[in-house]
C-alpha positions as CSV (number, residue, x, y, z in Angstrom):
1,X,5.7,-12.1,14.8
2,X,2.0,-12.1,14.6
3,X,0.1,-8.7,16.5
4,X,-3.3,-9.9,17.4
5,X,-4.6,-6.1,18.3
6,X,-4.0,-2.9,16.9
7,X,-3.4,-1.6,20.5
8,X,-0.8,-4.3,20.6
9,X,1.3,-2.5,18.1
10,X,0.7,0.8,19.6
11,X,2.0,-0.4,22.8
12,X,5.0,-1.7,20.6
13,X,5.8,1.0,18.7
14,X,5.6,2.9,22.4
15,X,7.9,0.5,23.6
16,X,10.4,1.4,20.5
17,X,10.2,5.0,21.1
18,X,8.4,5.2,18.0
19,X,5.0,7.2,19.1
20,X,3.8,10.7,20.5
21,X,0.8,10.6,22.5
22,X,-1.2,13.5,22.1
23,X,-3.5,13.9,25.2
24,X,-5.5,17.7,23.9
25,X,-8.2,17.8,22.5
26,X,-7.6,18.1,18.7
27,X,-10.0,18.9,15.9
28,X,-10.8,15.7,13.1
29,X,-11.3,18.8,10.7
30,X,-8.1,19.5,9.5
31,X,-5.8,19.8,12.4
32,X,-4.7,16.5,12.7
33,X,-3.7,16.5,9.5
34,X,-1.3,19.6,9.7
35,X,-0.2,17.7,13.2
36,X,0.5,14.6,10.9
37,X,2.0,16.1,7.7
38,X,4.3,18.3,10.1
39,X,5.6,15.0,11.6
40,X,6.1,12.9,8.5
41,X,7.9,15.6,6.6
42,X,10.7,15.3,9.4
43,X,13.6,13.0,8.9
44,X,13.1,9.1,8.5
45,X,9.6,10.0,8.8
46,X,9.3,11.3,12.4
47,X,6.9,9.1,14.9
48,X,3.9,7.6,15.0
49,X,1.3,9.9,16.6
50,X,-1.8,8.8,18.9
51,X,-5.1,11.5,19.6
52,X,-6.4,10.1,22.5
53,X,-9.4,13.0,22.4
54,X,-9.7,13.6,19.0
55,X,-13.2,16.0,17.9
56,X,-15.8,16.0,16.0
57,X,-17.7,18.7,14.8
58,X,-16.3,20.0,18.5
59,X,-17.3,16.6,20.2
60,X,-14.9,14.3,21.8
61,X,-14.7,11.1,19.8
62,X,-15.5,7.8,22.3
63,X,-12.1,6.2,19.8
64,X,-8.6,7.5,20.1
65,X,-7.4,8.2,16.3
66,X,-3.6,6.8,15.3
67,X,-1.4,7.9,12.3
68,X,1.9,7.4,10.9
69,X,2.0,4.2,12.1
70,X,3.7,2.9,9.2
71,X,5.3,6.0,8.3
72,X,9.0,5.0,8.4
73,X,11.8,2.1,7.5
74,X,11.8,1.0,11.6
75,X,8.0,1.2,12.0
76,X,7.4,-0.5,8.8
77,X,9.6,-3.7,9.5
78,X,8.1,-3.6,13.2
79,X,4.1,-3.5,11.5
80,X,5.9,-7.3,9.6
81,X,6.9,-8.8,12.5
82,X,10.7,-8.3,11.4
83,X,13.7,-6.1,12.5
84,X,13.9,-4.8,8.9
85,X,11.7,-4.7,5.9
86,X,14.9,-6.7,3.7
87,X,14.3,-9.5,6.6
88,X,10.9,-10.0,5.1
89,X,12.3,-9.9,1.7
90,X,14.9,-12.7,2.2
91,X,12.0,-15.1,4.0
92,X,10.3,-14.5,0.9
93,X,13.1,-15.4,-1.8
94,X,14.2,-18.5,0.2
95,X,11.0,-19.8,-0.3
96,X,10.6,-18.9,-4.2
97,X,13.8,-20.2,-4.4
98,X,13.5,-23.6,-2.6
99,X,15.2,-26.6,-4.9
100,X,14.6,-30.3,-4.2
101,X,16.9,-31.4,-1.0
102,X,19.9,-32.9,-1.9
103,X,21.5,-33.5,1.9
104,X,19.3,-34.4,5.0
105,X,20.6,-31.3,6.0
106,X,18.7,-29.1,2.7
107,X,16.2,-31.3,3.6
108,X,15.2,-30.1,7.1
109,X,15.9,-26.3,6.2
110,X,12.8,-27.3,3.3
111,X,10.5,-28.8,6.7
112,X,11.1,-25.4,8.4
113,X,10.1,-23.4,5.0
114,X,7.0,-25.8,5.0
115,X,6.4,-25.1,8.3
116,X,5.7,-21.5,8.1
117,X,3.7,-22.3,5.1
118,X,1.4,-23.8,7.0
119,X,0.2,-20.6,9.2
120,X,-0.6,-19.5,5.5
121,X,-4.0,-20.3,4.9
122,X,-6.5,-18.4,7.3
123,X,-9.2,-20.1,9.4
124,X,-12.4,-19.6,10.1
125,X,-13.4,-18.7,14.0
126,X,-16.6,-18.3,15.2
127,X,-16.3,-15.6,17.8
128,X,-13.8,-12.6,17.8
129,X,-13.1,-9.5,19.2
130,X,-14.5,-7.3,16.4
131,X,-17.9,-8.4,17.6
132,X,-17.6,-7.2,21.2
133,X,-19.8,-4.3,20.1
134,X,-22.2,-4.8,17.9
135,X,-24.6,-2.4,16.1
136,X,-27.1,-4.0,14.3
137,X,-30.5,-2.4,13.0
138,X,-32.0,-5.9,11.9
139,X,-35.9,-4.6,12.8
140,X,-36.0,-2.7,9.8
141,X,-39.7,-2.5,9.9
142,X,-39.3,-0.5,13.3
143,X,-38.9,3.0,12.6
144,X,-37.9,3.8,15.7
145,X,-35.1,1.4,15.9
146,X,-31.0,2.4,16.7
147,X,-29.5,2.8,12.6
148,X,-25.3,2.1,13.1
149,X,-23.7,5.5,12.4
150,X,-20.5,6.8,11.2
151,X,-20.9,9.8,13.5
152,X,-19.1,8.6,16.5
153,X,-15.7,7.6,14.4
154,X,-13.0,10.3,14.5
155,X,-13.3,10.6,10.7
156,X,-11.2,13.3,9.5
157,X,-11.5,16.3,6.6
158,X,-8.4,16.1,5.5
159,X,-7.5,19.0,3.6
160,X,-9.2,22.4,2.9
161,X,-11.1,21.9,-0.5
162,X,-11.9,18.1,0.5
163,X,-15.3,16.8,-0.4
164,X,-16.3,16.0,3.1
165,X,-14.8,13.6,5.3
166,X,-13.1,10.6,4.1
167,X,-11.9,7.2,5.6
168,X,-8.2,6.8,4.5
169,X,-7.4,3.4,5.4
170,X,-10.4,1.2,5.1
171,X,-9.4,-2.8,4.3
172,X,-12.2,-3.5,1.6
173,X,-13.3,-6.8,1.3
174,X,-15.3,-8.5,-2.2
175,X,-15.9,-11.2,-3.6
176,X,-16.4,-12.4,-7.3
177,X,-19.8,-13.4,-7.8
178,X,-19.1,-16.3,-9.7
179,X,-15.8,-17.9,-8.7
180,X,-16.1,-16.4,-4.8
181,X,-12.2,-15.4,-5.0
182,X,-12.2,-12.8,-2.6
183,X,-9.9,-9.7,-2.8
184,X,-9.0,-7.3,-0.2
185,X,-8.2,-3.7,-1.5
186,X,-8.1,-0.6,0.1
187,X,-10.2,2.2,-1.6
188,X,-11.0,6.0,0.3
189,X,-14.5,6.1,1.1
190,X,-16.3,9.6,1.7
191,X,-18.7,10.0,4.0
192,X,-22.3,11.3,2.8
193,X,-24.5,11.0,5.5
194,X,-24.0,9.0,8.7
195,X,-25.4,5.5,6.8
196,X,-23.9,5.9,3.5
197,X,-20.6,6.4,1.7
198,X,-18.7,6.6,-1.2
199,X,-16.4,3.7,-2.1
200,X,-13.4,4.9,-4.9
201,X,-12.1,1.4,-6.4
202,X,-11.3,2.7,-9.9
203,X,-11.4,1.0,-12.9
204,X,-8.4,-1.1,-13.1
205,X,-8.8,-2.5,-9.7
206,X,-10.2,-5.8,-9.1
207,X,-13.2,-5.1,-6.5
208,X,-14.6,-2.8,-9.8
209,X,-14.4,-5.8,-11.7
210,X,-16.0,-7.5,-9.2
211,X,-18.9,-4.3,-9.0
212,X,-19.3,-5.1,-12.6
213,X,-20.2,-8.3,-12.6
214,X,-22.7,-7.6,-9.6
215,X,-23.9,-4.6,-12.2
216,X,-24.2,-7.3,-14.8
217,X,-26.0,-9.6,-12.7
218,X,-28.6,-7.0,-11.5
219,X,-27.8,-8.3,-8.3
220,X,-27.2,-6.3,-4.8
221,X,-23.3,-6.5,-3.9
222,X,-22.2,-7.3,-0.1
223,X,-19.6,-5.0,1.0
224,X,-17.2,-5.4,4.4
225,X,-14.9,-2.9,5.3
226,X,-12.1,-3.7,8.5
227,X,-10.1,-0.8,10.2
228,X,-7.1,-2.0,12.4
229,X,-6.3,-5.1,13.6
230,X,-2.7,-6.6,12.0
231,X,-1.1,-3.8,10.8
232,X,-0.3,-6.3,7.8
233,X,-3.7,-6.0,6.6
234,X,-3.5,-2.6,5.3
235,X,-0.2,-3.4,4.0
236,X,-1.5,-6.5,2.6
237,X,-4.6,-5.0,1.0
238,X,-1.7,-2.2,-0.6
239,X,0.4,-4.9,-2.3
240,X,0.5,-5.9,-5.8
241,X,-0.4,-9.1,-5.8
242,X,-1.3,-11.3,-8.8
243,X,-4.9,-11.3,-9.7
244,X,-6.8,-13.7,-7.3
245,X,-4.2,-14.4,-4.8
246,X,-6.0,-14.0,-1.4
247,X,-4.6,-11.4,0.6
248,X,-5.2,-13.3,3.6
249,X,-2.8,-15.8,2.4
250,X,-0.1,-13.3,2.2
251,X,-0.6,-11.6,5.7
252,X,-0.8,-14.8,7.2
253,X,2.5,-15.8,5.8
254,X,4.0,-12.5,6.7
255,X,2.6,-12.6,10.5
256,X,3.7,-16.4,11.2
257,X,0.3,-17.5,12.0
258,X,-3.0,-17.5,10.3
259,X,-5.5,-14.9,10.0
260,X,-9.0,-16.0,12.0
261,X,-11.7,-14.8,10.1
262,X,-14.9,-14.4,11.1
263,X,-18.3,-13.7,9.1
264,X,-20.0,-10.8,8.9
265,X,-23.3,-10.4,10.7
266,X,-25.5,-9.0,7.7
267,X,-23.7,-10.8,4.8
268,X,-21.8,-13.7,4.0
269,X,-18.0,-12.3,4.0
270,X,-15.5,-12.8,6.2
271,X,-13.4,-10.8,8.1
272,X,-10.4,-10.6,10.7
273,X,-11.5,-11.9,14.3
274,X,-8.8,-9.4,15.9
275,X,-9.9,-6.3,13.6
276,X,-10.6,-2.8,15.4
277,X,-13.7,-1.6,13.4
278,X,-16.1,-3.6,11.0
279,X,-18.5,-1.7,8.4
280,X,-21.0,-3.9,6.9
281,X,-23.0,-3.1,4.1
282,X,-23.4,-3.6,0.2
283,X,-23.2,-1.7,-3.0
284,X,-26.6,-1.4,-5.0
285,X,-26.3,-1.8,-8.9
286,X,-29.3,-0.5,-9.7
287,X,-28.8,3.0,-8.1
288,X,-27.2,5.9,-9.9
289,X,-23.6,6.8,-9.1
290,X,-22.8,9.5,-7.3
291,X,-20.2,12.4,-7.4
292,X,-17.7,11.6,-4.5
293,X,-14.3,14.6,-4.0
294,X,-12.5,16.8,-4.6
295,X,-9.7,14.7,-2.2
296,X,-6.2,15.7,-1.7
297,X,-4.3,13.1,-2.7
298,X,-1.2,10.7,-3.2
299,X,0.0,12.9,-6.3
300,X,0.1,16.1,-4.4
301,X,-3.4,17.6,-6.2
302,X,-6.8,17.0,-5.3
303,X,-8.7,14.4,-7.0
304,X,-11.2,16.8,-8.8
305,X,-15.3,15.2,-8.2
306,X,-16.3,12.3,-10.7
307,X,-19.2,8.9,-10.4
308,X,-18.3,6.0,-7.9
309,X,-20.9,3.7,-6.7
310,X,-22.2,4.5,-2.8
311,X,-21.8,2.1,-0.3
312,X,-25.1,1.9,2.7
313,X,-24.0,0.4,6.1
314,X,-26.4,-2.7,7.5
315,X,-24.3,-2.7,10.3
316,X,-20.7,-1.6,12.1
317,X,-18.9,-4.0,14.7
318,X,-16.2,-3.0,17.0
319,X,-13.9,-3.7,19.6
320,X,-14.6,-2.6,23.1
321,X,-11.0,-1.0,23.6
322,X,-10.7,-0.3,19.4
323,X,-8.8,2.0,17.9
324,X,-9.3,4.3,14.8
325,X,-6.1,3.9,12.4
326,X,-6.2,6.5,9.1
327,X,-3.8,8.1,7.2
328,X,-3.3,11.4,4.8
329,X,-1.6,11.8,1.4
330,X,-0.4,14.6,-0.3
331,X,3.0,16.2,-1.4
332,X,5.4,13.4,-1.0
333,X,7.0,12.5,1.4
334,X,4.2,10.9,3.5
335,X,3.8,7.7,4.8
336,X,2.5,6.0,1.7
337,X,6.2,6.3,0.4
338,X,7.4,3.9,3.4
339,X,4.3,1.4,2.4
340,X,5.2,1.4,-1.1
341,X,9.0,1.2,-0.6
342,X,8.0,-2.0,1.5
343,X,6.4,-3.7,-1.1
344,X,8.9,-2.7,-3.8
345,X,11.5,-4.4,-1.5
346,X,9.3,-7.4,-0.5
347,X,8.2,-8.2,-4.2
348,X,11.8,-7.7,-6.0
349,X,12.0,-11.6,-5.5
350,X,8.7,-12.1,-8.0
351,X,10.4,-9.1,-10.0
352,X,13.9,-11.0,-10.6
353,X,12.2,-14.1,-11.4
354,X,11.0,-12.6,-14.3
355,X,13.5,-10.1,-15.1
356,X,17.0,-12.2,-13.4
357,X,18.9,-9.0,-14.2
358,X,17.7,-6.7,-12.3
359,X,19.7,-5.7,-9.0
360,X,17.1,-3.0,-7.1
361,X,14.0,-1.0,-7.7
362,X,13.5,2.1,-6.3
363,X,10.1,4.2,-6.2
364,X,11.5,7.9,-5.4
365,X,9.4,9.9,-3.1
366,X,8.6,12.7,-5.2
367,X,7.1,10.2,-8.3
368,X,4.1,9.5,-6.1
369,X,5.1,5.9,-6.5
370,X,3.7,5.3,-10.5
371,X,5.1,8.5,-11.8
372,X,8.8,7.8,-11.9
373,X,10.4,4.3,-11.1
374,X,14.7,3.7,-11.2
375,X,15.3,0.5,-12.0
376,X,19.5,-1.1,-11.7
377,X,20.4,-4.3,-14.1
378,X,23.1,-6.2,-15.0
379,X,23.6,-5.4,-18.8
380,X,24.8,-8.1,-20.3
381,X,23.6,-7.5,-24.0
382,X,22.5,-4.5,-26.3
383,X,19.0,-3.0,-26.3
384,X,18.4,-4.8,-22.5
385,X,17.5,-1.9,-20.7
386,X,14.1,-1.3,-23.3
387,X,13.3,-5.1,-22.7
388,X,12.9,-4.2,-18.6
389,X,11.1,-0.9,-19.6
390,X,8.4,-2.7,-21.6
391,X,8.3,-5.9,-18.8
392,X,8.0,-3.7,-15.9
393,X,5.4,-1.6,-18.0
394,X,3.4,-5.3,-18.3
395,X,3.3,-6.1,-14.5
396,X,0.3,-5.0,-12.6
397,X,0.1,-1.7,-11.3
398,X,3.8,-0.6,-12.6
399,X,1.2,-0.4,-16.0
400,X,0.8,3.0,-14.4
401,X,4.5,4.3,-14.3
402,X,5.1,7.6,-16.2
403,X,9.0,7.6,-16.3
404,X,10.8,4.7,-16.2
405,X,14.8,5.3,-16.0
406,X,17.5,2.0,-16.3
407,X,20.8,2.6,-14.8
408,X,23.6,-0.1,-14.5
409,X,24.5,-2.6,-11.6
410,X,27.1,0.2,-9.7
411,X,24.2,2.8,-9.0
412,X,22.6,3.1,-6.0
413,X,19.2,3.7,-7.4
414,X,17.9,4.9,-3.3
415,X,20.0,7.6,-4.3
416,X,18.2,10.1,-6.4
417,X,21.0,12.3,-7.4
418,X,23.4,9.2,-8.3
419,X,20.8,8.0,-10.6
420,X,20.4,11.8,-11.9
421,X,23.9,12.1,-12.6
422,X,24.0,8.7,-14.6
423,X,20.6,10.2,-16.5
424,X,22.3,13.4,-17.3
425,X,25.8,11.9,-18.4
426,X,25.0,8.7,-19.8
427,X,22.2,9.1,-22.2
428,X,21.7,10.8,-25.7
429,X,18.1,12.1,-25.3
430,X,17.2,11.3,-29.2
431,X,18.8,8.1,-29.2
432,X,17.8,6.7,-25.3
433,X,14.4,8.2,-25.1
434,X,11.3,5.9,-26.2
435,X,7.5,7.3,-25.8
436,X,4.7,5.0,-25.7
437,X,1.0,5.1,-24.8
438,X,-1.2,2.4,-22.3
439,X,-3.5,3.0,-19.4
440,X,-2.6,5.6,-16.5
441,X,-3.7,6.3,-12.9
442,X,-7.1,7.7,-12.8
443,X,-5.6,10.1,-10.4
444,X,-3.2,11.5,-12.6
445,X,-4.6,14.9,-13.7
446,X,-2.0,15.4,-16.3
447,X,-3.1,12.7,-18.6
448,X,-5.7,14.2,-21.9
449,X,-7.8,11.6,-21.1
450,X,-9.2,10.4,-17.6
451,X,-7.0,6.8,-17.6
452,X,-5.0,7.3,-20.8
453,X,-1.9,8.7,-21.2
454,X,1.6,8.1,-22.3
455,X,5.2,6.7,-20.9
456,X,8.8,7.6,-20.9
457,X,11.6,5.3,-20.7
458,X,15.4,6.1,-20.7
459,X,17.7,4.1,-21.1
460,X,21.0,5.7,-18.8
461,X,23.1,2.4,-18.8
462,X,26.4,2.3,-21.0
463,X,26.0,2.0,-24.3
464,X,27.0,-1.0,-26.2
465,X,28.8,-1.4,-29.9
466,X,25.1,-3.0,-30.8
467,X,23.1,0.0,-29.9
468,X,25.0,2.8,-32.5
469,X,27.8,3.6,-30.3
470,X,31.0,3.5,-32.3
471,X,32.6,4.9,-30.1
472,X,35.0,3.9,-26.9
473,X,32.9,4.5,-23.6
474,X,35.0,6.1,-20.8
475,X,35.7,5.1,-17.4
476,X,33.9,6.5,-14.4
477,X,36.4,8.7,-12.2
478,X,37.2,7.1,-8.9
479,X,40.2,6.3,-6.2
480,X,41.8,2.9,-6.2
481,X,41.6,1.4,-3.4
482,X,44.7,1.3,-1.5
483,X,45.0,4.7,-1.7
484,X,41.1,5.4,0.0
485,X,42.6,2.7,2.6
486,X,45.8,4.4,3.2
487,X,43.5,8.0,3.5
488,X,41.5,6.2,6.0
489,X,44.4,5.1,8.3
490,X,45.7,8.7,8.3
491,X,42.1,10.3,8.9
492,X,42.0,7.8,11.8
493,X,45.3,8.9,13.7
């Protein structure tokens, strides 16, 4: 299950008939991403594409560039190790839901669950690829010494009124001063100059809290940032995991076999052995922040220019056959949606423990993942459908949904017109509509205030006697069933 290179899963997804290799010389300022967005508009999310000569300010890049890599159901479940993303789903559940052995037979089926526990926890390596290049200005009385650049990466402008160049799928690595729990998000980074960028972890996310706390301390904060490897480290570094779970943990769980970190050269965190790219540096609290966009982002808009801390590079480390991966967002669908649907899929087992009722989750396309979430349950009792509204508004990032819309157990929430047509006929907007007010994505440009804003929940299941419906609820049309079976049989001759 486990790909040790991001070449590897190139060569796979070539295998699969899942990439496009694009051999012309293409420009890193916004022609890729028309290439791209062209692509992952078509159905299922088209193929991955690979830019073997992509340019640079008109300069071939020494790195091939890759994209949509994750951008579908097939290529997602192939970036897990699995023949489907519900595969990965069901490993997960068996283990959540593991009960004492009552039979020597339950009892080795637990050993084989413990067994791939065991590739969990990552280990520590002391050499790795990511260090078969090395830039390292460590004589930094020597003026005339080689600084590591940014120049030679295939960074791309994305979109017309971008900032500058930004790197789209950076694996960000921190780590809390005072506990050393390390976190692994993903955060765009603009470049600025060849030595320095900007690094966007907003406010709720964990390596800001982790900023903070270097703020607080007056103290200069390390930085790593890995590109490629796993493909289930971006994925990883996506996911909503609880507050101080290592992402590490979770990849290596996912992959079969545990991640080999390495540590960095000019600080003290570690990173993947097997990763593509590695940018060093650190994050210093006692500089002034700077103003970092406009971006084109995941909510369709660009992200209009406001403070985030810059990052200075010490050192980058590479590969000697590595790989650029990145991505683009904008109006939906893209291949963020195929990432988030993942970890909607591969997280409803943490959702049902708390909520047992629910059947599915579904983060439509077009809601940008927080702006609009469908959510199926098994109503059992009267005002149900509010209790998931205000537990789903209480976990994590799903703080950040705008609209949240309950449907019963027969809907196919995937299905954005069935759950439309339930929202339409089943729901009295006075009496099924509730407003309320918590934080909200800093990206969200609708909001009065920059992180503030309000929520919607409606409540489309059917009513019961207990929620002021006095009246008698009518059956749903549909065929019985011999009749569809008899239909079929005739159809068939």
């Amino acid at each position: 299950m486990a790909i040790d290179s991001f070449g590897e899963f190139l060569t796979t997804l070539e295998k699969r008939g899942e990439l496009k290799q694009i051999s012309s010389t293409i420009a890193t300022e916004l022609e890729i991403t028309e290439i791209a967005d062209r692509e992952m508009k078509k159905p299922d999310g088209g193929k991955a594409l690979l830019f073997d000569s992509p340019s640079i300010n008109g300069n071939p890049s020494p790195l091939p560039l890759a994209i949509n890599t994750m951008g579908s159901h097939k290529r997602m479940a192939i970036a897990l190790g699995r023949e489907s993303v519900d595969e990965a789903a069901k490993d997960l559940e068996s283990i959540m839901h593991a009960k004492p052995p009552a039979s020597f037979t339950e009892a080795v089926k637990l050993l084989g669950s413990a067994l791939e526990l065991r590739h969990a926890k990552p280990k520590v390596v002391s050499n790795g690829p990511c260090k078969e290049i090395v830039e390292d200005p460590r004589d930094f009385s020597n003026s005339n010494a080689e600084l590591p650049t940014l120049a030679n990466l295939p960074i791309q402008k994305c979109w017309p009124e971008d900032g500058g160049r930004f790197i789209t799928l950076p694996c960000v690595v921190t780590q809390d001063p005072d506990t050393g729990a390390r976190n692994v998000g993903m955060y765009r980074m603009q470049v600025f100059d060849s030595q320095t960028t900007g690094m966007h972890w907003q406010l709720q996310k964990v390596a800001a809290r982790h900023g903070k706390q270097y703020y607080d301390q007056g103290k200069r904060m390390p930085v790593s940032v890995f590109l490629g490897g796993d493909p289930v480290y971006p994925f990883c570094a996506t996911a909503p995991l609880p507050d101080g779970l290592d992402e590490f943990l979770l990849a290596g769980y996912l992959r079969g076999k545990s991640v080999p970190l390495i540590k960095c050269e000019t600080n003290d965190l570690q990173v993947p052995a097997n990763a593509d790219i590695v940018i060093e540096g650190y994050v210093d609290p006692t500089e002034e922040l700077r103003d970092e966009g406009p971006f084109g982002d995941h909510t369709g808009f660009y992200t209009l220019p406001d403070k985030y801390p810059a990052f200075h590079i010490t050192t980058i480390t590479r590969r000697s056959d590595s790989v650029y991966p990145t991505t683009i967002v904008g109006q939906p669908p893209m291949e963020d949606f195929y990432m988030g649907s993942a970890s909607v899929k591969i997280f409803m087992p943490i959702f049902r423990m708390n909520f047992p009722e629910i059947i599915d989750i579904a983060l439509p396309a077009e809601g940008v993942f927080h702006n609009l979430v469908f959510v199926s349950i098994k109503k059992t009792y009267p005002m149900q459908a509010y209790k998931i509204m205000h537990g789903l508004w209480g976990m994590g990032q799903m703080m950040f949904s705008k609209y949240i819309v309950v449907v019963d157990d027969d809907v196919d929430v995937h299905n954005t017109s069935e759950v439309l047509f339930r929202m339409g006929a089943n729901t009295d907007p006075q009496r099924d509509t509730i407003f309320t007010r918590g934080p909200s994505d800093v990206l969200d440009h609708a909001t009065p205030e920059v992180a503030i804003g309000s929520k919607m929940g409606i409540d489309a299941t059917k009513k019961l006697s207990g929620e002021g419906f006095k009246r008698e609820w009518p059956p749903i049309i549909k065929m019985n069933k011999t009749i569809k079976n008899k239909v079929d049989e005739i159809l068939g001759k």
